[in-house]
C-alpha positions in Angstrom: 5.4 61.0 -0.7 5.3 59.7 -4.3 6.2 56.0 -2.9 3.3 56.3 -0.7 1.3 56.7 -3.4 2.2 53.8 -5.0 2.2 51.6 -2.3 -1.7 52.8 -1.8 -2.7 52.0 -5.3 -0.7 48.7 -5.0 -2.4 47.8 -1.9 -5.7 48.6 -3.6 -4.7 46.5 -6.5 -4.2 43.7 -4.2 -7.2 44.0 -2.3 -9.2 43.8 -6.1 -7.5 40.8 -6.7 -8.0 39.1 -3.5 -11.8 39.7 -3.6 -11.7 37.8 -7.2 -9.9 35.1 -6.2 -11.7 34.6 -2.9 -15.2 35.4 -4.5 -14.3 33.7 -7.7 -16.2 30.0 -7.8 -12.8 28.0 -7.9 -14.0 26.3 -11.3 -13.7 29.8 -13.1 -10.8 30.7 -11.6 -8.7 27.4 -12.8 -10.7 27.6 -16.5 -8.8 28.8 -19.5 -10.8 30.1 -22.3 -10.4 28.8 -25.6 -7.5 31.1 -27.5 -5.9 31.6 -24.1 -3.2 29.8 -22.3 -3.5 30.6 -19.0 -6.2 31.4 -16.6 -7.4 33.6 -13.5 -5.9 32.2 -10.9 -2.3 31.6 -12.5 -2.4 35.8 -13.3 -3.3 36.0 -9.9 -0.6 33.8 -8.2 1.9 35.5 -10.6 1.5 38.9 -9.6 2.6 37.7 -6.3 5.7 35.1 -7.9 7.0 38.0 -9.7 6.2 40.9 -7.2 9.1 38.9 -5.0 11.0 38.4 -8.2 11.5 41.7 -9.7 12.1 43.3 -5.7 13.2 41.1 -3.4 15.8 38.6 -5.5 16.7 41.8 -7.4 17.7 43.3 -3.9 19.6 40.1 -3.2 17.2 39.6 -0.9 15.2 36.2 0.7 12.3 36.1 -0.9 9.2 35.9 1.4 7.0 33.3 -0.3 7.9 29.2 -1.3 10.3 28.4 -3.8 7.8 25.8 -5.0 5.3 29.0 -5.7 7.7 30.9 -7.4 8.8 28.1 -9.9 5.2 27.3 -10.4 4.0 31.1 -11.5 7.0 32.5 -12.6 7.1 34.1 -16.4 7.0 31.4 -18.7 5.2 29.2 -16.6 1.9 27.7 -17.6 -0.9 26.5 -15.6 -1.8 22.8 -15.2 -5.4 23.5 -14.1 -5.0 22.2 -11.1 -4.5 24.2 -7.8 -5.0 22.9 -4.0 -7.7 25.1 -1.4 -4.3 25.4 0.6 -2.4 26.5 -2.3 -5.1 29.0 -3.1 -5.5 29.8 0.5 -1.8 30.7 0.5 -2.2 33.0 -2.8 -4.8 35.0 -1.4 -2.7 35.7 2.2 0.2 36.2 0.3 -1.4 39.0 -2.1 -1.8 41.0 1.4 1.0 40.4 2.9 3.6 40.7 0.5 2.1 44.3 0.5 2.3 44.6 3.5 5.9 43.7 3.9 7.4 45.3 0.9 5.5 48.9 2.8 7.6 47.7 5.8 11.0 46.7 4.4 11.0 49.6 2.4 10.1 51.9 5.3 13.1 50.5 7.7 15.2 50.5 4.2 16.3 47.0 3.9 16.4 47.3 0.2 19.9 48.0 -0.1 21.4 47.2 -3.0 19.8 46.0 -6.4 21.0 43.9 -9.6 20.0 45.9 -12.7 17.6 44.1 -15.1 16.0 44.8 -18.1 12.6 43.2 -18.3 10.9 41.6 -21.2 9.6 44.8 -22.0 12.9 46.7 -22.5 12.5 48.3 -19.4 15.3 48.9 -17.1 15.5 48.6 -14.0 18.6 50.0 -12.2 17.1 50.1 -8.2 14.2 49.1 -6.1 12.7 52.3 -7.1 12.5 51.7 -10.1 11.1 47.7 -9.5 8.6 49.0 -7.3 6.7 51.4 -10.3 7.6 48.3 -12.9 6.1 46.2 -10.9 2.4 47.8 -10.5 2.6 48.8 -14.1 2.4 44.6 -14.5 0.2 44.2 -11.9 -2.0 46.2 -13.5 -1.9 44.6 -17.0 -2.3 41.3 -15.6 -5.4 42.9 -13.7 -6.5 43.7 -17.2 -6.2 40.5 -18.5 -8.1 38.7 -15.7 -11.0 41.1 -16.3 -10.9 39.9 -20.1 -10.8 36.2 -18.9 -13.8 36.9 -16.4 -15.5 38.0 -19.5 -15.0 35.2 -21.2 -15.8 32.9 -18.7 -19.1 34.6 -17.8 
């Protein structure tokens, strides 16, 4: 019951986000403020780079998105301010169905074993449990932080 939960806000979550990156003039959305280094769209596509990150490689799992994405919004990564309308056409399926399939893999219980980790918050996470709340508590401070960009950028 409580997982279901979760995986309701995080498909809300994701919806939200889609909606500003597909409603979002593509000019804002590749802009970074001045005092910030990185901008809408990278927070964006990183939500979905470490969403795969913190569950699925964790799990020991194939990841369900590009390499080439992964390397590209990863933590530590900065954008170049440059993204394709495939790339960011790929993003904005990808922020659905990455939902989607996490619900599903977690329902038919492929997530099997897991690779503790302590994240750069001191957090520790010893199974996909535990990844699963992690990860919604980032996606929703990098929600946060695109609101604060949109801000600036309005």
């Amino acid at each position: 019951m409580m997982t279901e939960n979760l995986f309701g806000i995080m498909l809300q979550n994701r919806r939200n986000l889609h909606t500003i990156l597909t409603e979002t003039p593509k000019e804002k959305l590749l802009q970074i403020p001045e005092g910030f280094n990185n901008n809408v769209y990278w927070n964006i596509a990183h939500t979905v780079a470490t969403q795969q990150l913190l569950i699925y490689k964790l799990s020991g799992l194939q990841m369900r998105i590009p390499n080439e994405l992964v390397a590209k919004f990863a933590k530590g990564t900065v954008p170049d301010g440059t993204a394709t309308e495939e790339e960011m056409m790929m993003v904005a399926d990808f922020l659905i169905s990455t939902a989607e399939w996490l619900i599903e893999d977690y329902d038919t219980s492929l997530f099997q074993t897991f690779n503790e980790y302590t994240t750069s918050a001191r957090v520790t996470l010893k199974n996909v449990d535990d990844a699963i709340v992690f990860n919604l508590l980032h996606e929703g401070l990098h929600l946060g932080q695109i609101s604060l960009l949109l801000k600036q950028l309005a």
